[in-house]
C-alpha positions in Angstrom: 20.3 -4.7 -59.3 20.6 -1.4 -58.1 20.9 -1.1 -54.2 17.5 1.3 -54.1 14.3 -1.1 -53.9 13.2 -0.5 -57.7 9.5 -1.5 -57.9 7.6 -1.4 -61.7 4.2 -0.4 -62.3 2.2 -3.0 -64.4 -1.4 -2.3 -62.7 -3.9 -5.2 -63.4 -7.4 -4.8 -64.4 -10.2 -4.1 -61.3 -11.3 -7.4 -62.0 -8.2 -9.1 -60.2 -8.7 -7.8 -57.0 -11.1 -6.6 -54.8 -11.9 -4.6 -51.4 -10.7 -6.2 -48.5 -13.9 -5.6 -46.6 -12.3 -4.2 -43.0 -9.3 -7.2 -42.9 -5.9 -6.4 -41.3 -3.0 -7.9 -43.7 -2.0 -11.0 -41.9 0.6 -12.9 -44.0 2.4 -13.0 -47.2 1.4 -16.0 -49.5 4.0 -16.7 -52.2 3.7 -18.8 -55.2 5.6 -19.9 -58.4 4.9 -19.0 -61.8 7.0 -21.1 -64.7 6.0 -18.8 -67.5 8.3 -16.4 -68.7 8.0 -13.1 -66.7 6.9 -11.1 -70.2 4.1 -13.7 -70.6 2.9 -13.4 -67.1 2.9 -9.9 -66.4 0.8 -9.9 -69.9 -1.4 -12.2 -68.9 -2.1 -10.4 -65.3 -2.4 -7.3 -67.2 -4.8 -8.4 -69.9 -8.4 -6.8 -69.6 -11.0 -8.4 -67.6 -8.4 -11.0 -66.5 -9.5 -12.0 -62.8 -6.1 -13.4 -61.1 -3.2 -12.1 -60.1 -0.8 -11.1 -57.9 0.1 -8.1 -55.5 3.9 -8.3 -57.0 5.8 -10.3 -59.4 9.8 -10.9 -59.1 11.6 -12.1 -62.1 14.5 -14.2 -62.8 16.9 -10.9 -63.4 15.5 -9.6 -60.2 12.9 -7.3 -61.7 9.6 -6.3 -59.0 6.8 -5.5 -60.9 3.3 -4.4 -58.5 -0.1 -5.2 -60.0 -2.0 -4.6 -57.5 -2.2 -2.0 -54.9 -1.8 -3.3 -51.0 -4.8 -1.9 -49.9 -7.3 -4.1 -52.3 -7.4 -8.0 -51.5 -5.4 -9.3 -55.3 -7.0 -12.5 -56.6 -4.4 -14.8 -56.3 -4.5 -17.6 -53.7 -9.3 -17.5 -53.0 -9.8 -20.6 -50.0 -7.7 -22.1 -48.2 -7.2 -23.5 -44.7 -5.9 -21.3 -42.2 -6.9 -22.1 -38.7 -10.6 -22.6 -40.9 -11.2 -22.4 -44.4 -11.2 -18.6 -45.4 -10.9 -16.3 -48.2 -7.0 -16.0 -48.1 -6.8 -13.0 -50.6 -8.2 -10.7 -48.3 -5.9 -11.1 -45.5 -2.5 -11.7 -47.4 -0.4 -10.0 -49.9 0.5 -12.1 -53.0 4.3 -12.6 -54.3 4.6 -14.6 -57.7 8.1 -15.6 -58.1 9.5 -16.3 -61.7 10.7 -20.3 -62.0 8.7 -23.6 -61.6 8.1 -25.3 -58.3 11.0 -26.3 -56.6 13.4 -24.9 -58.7 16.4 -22.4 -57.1 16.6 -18.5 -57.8 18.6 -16.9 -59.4 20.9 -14.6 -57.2 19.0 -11.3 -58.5 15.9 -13.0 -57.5 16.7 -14.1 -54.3 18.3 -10.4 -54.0 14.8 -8.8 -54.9 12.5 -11.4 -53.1 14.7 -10.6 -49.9 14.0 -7.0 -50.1 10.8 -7.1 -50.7 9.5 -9.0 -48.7 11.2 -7.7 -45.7 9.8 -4.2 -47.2 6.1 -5.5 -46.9 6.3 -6.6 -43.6 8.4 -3.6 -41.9 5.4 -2.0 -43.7 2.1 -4.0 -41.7 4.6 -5.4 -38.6 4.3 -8.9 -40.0 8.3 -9.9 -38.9 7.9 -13.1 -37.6 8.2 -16.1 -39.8 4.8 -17.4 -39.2 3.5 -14.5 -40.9 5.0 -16.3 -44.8 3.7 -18.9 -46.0 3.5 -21.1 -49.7 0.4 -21.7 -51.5 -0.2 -25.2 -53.4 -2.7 -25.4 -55.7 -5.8 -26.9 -55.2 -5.0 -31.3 -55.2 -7.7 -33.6 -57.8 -11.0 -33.6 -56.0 -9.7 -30.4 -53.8 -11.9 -27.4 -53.2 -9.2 -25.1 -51.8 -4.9 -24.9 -52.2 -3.2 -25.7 -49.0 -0.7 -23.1 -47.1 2.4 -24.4 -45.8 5.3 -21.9 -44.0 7.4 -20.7 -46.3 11.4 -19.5 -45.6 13.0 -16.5 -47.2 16.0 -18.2 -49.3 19.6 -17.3 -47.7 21.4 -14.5 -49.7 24.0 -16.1 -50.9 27.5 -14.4 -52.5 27.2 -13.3 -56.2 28.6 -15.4 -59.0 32.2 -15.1 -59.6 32.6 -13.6 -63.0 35.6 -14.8 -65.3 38.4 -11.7 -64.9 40.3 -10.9 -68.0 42.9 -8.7 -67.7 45.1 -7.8 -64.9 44.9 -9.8 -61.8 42.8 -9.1 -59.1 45.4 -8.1 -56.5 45.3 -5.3 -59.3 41.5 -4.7 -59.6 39.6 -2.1 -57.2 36.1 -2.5 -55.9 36.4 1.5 -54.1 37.8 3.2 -56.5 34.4 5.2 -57.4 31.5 6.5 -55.5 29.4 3.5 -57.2 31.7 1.0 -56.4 31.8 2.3 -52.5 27.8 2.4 -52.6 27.6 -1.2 -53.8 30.1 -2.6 -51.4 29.1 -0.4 -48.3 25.9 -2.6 -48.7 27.5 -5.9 -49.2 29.8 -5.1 -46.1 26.8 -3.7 -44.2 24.7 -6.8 -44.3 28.1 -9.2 -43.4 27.8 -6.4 -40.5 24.2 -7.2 -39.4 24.2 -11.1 -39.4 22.8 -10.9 -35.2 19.9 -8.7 -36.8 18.9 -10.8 -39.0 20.9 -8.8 -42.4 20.5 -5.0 -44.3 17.2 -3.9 -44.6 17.4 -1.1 -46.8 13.9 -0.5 -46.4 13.7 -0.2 -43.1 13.3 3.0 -41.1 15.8 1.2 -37.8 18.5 0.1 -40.4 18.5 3.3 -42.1 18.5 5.6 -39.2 21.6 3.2 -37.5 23.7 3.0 -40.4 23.1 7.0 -41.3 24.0 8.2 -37.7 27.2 5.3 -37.6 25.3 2.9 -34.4 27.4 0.2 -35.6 26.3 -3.2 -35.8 23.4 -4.5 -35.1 22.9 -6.9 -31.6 19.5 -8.4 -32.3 16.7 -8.0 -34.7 14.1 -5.6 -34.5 11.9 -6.3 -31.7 8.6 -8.9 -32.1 5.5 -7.6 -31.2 5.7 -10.0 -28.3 9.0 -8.4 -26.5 7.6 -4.3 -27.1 8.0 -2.5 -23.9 4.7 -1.0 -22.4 5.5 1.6 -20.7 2.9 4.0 -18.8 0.4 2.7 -20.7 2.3 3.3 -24.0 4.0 0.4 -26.4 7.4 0.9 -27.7 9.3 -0.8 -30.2 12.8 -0.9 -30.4 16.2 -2.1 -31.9 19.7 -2.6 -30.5 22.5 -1.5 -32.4 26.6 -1.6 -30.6 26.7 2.4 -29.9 22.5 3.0 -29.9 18.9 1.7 -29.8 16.9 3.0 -32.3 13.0 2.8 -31.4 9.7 4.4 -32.2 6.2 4.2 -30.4 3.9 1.9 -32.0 3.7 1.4 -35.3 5.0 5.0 -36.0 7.5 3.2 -38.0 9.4 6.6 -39.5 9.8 8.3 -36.3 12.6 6.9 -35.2 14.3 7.9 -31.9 17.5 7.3 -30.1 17.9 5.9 -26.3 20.9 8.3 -26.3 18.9 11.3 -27.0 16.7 10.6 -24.0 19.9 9.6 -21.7 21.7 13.4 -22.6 24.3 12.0 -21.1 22.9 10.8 -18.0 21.7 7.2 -16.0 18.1 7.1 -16.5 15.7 6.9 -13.8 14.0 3.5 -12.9 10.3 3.0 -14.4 11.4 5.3 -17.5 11.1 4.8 -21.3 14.9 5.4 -21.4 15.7 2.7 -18.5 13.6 0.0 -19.9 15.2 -0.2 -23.3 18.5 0.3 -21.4 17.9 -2.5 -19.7 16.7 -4.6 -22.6 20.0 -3.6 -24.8 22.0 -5.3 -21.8 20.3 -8.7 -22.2 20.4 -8.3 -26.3 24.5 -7.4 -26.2 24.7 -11.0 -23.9 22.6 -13.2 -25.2 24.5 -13.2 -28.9 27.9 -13.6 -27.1 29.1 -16.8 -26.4 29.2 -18.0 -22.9 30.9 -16.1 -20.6 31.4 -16.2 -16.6 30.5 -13.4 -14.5 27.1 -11.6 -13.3 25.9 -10.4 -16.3 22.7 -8.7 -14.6 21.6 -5.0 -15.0 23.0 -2.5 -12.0 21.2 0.2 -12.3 23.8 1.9 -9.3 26.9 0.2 -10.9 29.6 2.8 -11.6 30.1 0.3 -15.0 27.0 0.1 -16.2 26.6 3.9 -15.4 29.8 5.2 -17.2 28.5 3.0 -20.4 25.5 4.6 -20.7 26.5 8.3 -19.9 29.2 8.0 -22.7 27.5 5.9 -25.5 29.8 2.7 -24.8 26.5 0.5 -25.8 26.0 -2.8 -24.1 27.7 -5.3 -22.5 29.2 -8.3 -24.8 30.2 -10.3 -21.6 29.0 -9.9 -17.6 31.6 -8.5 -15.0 33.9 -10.7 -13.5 37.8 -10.7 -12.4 41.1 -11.5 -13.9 44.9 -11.0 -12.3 47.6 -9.9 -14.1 51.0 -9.7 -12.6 49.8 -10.2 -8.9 46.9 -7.5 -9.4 43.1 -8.1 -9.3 41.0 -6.5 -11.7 37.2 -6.5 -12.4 36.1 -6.1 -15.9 33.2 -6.1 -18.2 33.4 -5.8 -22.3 31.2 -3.6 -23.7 30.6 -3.0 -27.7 32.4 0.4 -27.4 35.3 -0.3 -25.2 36.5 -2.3 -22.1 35.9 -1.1 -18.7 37.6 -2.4 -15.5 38.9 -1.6 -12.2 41.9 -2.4 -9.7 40.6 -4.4 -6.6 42.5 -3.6 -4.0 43.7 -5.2 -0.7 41.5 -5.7 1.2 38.9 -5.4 -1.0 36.9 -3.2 1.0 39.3 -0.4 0.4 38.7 -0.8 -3.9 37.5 2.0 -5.0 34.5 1.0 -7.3 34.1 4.9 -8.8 37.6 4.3 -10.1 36.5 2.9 -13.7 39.6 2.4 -16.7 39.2 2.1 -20.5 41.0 -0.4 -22.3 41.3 2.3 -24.6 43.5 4.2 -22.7 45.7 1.8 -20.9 49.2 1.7 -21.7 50.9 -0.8 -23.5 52.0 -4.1 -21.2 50.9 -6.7 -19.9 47.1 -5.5 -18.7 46.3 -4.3 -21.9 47.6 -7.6 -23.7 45.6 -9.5 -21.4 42.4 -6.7 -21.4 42.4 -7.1 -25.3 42.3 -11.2 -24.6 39.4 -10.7 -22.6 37.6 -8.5 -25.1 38.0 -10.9 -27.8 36.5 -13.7 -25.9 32.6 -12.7 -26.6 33.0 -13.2 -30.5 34.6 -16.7 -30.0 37.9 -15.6 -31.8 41.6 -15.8 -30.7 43.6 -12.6 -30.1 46.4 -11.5 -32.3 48.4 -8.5 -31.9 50.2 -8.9 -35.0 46.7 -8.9 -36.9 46.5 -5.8 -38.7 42.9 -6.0 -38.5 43.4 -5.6 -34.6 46.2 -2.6 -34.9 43.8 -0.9 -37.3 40.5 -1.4 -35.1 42.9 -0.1 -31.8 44.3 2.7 -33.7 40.8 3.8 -34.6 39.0 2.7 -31.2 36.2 1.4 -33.0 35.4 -1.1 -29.7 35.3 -5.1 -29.4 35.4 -7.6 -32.2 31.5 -9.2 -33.4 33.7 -11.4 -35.6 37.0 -13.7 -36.7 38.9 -12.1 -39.8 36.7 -14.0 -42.5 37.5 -14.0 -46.3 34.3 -13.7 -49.1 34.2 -13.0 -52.3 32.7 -9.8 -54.4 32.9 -8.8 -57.7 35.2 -11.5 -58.4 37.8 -10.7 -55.5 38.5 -11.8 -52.4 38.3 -10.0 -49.8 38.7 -10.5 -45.8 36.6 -8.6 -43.5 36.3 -8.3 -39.4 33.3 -7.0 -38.1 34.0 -4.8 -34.9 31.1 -3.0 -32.8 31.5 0.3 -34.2 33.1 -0.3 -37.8 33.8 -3.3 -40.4 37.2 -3.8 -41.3 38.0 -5.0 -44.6 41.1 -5.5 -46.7 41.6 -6.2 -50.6 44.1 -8.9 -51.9 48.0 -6.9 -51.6 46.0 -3.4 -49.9 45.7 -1.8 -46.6 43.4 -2.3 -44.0 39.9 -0.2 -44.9 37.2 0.7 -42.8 33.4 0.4 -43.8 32.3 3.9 -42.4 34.6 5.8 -45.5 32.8 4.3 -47.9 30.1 6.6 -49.7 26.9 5.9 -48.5 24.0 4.5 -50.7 21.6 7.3 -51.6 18.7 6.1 -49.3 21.2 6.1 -46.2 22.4 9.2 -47.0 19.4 11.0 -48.0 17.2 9.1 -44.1 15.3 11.5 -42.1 13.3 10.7 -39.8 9.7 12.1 -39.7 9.6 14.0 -36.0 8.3 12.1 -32.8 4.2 13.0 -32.4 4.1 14.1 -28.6 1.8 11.8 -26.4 -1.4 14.1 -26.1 -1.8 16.4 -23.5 -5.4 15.8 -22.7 -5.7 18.5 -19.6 -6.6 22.1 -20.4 -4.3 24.7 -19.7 -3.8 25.7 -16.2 -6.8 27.8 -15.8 -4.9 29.9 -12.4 -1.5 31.8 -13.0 0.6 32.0 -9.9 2.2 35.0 -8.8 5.0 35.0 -6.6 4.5 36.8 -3.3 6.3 39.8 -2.5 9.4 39.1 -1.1 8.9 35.6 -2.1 7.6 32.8 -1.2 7.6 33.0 2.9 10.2 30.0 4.1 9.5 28.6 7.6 11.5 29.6 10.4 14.1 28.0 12.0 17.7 27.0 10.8 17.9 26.4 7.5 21.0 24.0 8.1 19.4 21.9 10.4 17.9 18.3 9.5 14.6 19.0 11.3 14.0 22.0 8.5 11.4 22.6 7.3 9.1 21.5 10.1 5.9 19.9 8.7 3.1 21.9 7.7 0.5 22.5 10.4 -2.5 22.5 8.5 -1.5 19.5 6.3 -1.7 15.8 7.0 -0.9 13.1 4.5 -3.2 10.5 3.3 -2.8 7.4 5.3 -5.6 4.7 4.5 -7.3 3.5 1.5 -10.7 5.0 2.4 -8.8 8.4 2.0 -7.1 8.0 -0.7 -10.4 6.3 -2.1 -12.5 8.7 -1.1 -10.5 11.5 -2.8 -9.2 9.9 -6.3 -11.4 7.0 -7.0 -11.4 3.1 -5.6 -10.3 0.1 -8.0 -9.9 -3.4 -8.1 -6.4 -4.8 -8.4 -4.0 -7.8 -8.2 -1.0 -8.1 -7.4 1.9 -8.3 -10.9 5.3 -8.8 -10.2 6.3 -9.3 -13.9 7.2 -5.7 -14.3 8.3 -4.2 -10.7 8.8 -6.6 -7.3 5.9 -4.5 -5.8 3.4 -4.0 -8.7 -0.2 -4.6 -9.1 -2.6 -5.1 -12.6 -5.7 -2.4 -11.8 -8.7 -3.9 -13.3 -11.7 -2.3 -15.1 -11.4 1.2 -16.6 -9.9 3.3 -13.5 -7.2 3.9 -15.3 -8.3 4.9 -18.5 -10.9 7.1 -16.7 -8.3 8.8 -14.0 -5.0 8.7 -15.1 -4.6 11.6 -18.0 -1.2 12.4 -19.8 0.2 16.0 -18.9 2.9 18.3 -19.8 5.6 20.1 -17.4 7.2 22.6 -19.2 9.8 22.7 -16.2 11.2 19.2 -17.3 12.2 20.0 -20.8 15.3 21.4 -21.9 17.0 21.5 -18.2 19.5 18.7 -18.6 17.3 16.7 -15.0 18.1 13.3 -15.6 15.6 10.8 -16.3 13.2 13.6 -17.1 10.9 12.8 -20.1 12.1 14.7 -23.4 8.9 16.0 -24.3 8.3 16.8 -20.4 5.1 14.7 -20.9 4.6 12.4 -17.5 1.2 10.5 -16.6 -1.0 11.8 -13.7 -4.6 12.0 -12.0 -7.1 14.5 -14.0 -8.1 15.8 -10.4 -4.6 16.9 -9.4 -3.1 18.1 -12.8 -3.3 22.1 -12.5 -1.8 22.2 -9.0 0.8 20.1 -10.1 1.4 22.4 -12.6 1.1 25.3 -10.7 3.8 24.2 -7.8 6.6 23.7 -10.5 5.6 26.9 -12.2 5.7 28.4 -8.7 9.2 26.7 -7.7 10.6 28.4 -11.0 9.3 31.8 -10.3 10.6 31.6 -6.7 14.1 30.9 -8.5 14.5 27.3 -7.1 13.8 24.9 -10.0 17.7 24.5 -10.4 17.2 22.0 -7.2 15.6 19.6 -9.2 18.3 17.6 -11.1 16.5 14.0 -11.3 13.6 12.7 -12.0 12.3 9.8 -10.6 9.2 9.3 -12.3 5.5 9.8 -10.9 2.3 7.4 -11.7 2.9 3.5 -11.2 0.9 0.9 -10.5 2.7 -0.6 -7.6 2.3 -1.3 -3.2 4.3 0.4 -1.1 8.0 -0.4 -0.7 8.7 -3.0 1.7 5.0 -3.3 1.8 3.9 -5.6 4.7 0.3 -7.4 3.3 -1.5 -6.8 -0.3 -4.6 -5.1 0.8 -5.7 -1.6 -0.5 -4.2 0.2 2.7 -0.5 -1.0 1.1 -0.6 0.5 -2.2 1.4 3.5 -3.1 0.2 6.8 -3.9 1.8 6.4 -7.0 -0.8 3.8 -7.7 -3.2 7.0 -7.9 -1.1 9.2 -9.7 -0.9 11.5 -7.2 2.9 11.4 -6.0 5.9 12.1 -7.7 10.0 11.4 -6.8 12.4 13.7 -7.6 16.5 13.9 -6.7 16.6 10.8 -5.7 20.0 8.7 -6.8 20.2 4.9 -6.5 24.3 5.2 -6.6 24.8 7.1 -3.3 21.2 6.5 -2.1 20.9 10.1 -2.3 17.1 11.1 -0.4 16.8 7.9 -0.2 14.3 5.5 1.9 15.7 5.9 5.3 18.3 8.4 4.4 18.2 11.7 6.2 17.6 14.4 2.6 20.1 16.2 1.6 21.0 19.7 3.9 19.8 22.9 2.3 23.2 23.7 0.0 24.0 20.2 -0.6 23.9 18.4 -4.1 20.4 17.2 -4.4 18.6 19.0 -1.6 14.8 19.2 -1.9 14.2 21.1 1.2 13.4 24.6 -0.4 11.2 22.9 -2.5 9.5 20.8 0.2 9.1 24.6 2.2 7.1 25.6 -1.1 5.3 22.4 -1.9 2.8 22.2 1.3 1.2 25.9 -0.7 -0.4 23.6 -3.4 -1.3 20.6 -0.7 1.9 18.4 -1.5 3.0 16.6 1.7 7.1 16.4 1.5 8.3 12.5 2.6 10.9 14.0 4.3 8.5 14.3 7.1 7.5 10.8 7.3 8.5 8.7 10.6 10.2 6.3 7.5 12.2 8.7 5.7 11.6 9.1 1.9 13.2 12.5 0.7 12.8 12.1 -2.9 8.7 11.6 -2.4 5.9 14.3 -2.6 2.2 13.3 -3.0 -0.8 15.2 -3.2 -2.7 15.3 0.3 -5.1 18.2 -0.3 -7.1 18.6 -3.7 -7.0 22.3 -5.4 -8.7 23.5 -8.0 
């Protein structure tokens, strides 16, 4: 069977289907057909015939479609589901060639595989209990009966008899065919934590186009998507990359690395959360390891992974000693990364992270490379040329023992590393999966472009125009700490009746299952304040953590002299201070918040504040911290001397110290 999904036309008469009246597709019924697929595909093909199926898979592997998804195909009528209901028009139909019970053919367990992991990539039906098998109807029965149905394992191909020379002799690379066919077999040994090769699906394709390695975990249930600012996200982990799109946008497919550029993301962002979720994914398919294997948002680890596409951790961070010396390490998919812990160990210097990589030969990397193989469950060898092949190539930790399987009638044996799959023929080198010519639909993915989230505001309505001479900055020494001095004609907001009173009042609990300090608003507050809009300053800038599209979520009332102060802090020439973003609208109390009545929450919890510059490594304009001088890394203070002209109130005036923050204390039109 070719690798492309080949499907065959053989459209049934109206009669076997009909509309499916407003129902959502809801499961995949499957059933068996002992007839010989020529006499069933012309029996569901004969005119005015009133059964059949949505697709047909022969014993040779052959998919034929009768019926078109959208129309409810006559093939199952009632049955009990929960209640007795009209199964056709919440199902798609799959006849499979072969009398009850009996097994598939390899073909047709090929082509029933694909399929049917086609149909429900296509309507988001991945979890089991979405495929079930219909019975017909017992004597004295009404209806068939449904009972859950399991995909049959793909198991390896028949061995064909060889005549001729012997297969120490015989080649299964030797043309671009031949590469095609085994890239796929080697690409699904690959992606046995994510469930196998789905060559229809928009995740696989994009990974194994752009070389994200292997697989950590399936594709995300609808249960685990991240909702984030009000928007749901669904996501895959690969060993170098997640691959995710919003929704069920299933073709545009974006990369976490794309939104890191290169840099930590900020807390409460898109970017951080599937960070964080790749960490637990890289983990929980390793075996048992010893160690904190938390996320560290301000570890210098966890932060060099992510800045250089390392992936995510196969083990947590813990310490080994190697000829008298201390080191702490943690394996990642792309590489090893430790650090010497000095004597005392207050004097270790934590910044001072090492690649396994890069270590000289000796004793530490011997050991290093024992440690890395320890996730997979597999001994280290350094005489394996499977390991001197993945070193060589730095293609990162071991998924995988050396393992032998046949194909095409040889036998080969295959390692599965992170970033490649090693495999060798019987006599021949060491090979590596990612020289293999790609199968036309890899080759030939392209994503369909991310829709931006709307930008429901107008325009800003009032241009700004720098004064002359610039924007007046306060007196006093710019170098001090006590510069700028607080606006005179400004006051923050500092009870909920104001902040009520200016942006709207809303009932709320308190919800810790997203952030230590957050709260659930109830009713339609949200939906009827909080708007999404765009600041053209973020995009294109290299500020960490800043949304791609520049697209952040914010109150209606506040949005054009939001906009205005960061078009006016680029026209005064001082948007090159901002270099993080922190994020702006979330539901949450105050930090260190003392009781959960209204008078605690955040002004974040209105959409009315944003953080910027703030860095959880150094606790750079942090809570507490005295903000970063004027000419330091990070300094906000020429922005704060701007920000009071639009009625922002700078936190670096607050008796508690919070240099990142600026809030809204003043509407504007």
């Amino acid at each position: 069977m070719s690798e492309r999904l080949v499907i065959h036309q053989q459209p049934a008469p109206r009669s076997a289907s009909e509309t499916r009246r407003g129902a959502a597709i809801a499961v995949l019924v499957f059933h068996r057909d002992p007839a010989p697929a020529g006499h069933a595909i012309a029996r569901y093909t004969a005119p005015a015939n009133t059964r059949a199926p949505h697709y047909h898979v022969a014993a040779d592997g052959t998919i034929t479609q009768l019926v078109d998804e959208t129309r409810a195909a006559r093939h199952s009528g009632l049955a009990k589901l929960g209640r007795l209901r009209n199964i056709d028009r919440i199902s798609i139909g799959i006849t499979v060639e072969g009398a009850p019970g009996s097994e598939l053919s390899h073909m047709q367990t090929v082509a029933l595989r694909r399929l049917t992991l086609a149909v429900q990539q296509r309507h988001g039906l991945l979890a089991d209990a979405a495929l079930l098998r219909w019975s017909p109807p017992r004597r004295g029965a009404a209806y068939g009966a449904l009972t859950p149905f399991t995909l049959p394992e793909e198991a390896a191909p028949p061995t064909p008899m060889v005549l001729g020379p012997p297969a120490a002799l015989l080649s299964v690379d030797d043309t671009p065919q031949k590469q095609q066919a085994l890239w796929t077999f080697l690409q699904n040994e690959a992606a046995l934590r994510g469930g196998g090769f789905n060559i229809g699906a928009a995740f696989h394709l994009h990974a194994a186009r752009h070389g994200f390695g292997a697989p950590l975990a399936a594709s995300s249930p609808r249960s685990a998507w991240l909702m984030v600012n009000g928007r749901q996200y669904n996501y895959q982990h690969f060993a170098r990359d997640t691959a995710f799109n919003e929704g069920e946008k299933w073709s545009e497919v974006q990369t976490l690395s794309t939104l890191i550029s290169g840099n930590f993301p900020a807390p409460g962002t898109v970017e951080f959360e599937l960070l964080k979720s790749s960490y637990a994914a890289g983990i929980s398919g390793s075996k048992p390891t010893t160690g904190n294997i938390q996320f560290h948002p301000g570890w210098s680890f966890h932060r060099l992974a992510a800045e250089q596409r390392l992936g995510a951790p196969l083990s947590g961070s813990y310490r080994i000693t190697v000829a008298g010396s201390q080191y702490s390490l943690q394996v990642f998919c792309g590489d090893t990364l430790y650090t010497p812990v000095a004597n005392p160990e207050t004097k270790t210097d934590w910044s001072d992270v090492r690649l396994l990589s890069t270590t000289p030969e000796g004793p530490l990397r011997e050991q290093l490379w024992i440690e890395t193989y320890k996730p997979c469950g597999s001994a280290y060898n350094a005489a394996s040329p499977f390991q001197q092949a993945a070193a060589a190539a730095r293609i990162g930790a071991p998924l995988s023992a050396a393992v032998q399987k046949v194909y095409e009638g040889i036998t080969l044996t295959i390692q599965v590393f992170a970033l490649d799959t090693l495999y060798q023929m019987p006599g021949g080198p060491v090979k590596r999966q990612s020289q293999l010519a790609l199968p036309p639909p890899v080759a030939q993915w392209t994503p369909k472009p991310a829709t931006p989230p709307p930008v429901i505001e107008s325009p800003v309505t009032r241009s700004v125009t720098v004064p002359a001479g610039g924007f007046p900055m306060p007196p006093g020494d710019r170098q001090s700490a006590a510069w700028p001095p607080p606006p005179a004609t400004l006051k923050p907001l500092v009870s909920a009746a104001q902040r009520q009173a200016m942006f709207g009042a809303y009932e709320f609990v308190p919800d810790a299952s997203r952030d230590k300090d957050g709260i659930k608003i109830l009713g339609s507050w949200e939906q009827e304040q909080i708007v999404t809009v765009q600041i053209p300053q973020l995009i294109g800038r290299g500020i960490r953590g800043a949304p791609a599209n520049g697209a952040i979520r914010w109150h209606r009332l506040a949005v054009n002299q939001l906009l205005r102060l960061w078009k006016a802090w680029e026209e005064a020439g001082v948007l090159d201070r901002v270099i993080i973003w922190n994020g702006a609208y979330n539901p949450r109390f105050i930090r260190g918040h003392k009781d959960t009545t209204a008078d605690s929450l955040s002004n974040h919890a209105f959409g009315t504040a944003f953080d910027i510059n703030f860095d959880p490594a150094s606790n750079l304009n942090g809570l507490n911290a005295t903000p970063a001088l004027v000419g330091q890394r990070g300094s906000v203070r020429e922005l704060a001397a701007i920000a009071g002209n639009f009625g922002f109130y700078w936190g670096g005036h607050f008796s508690r110290l919070d240099g990142m923050h600026f809030e809204v204390a003043v509407l504007q039109p």
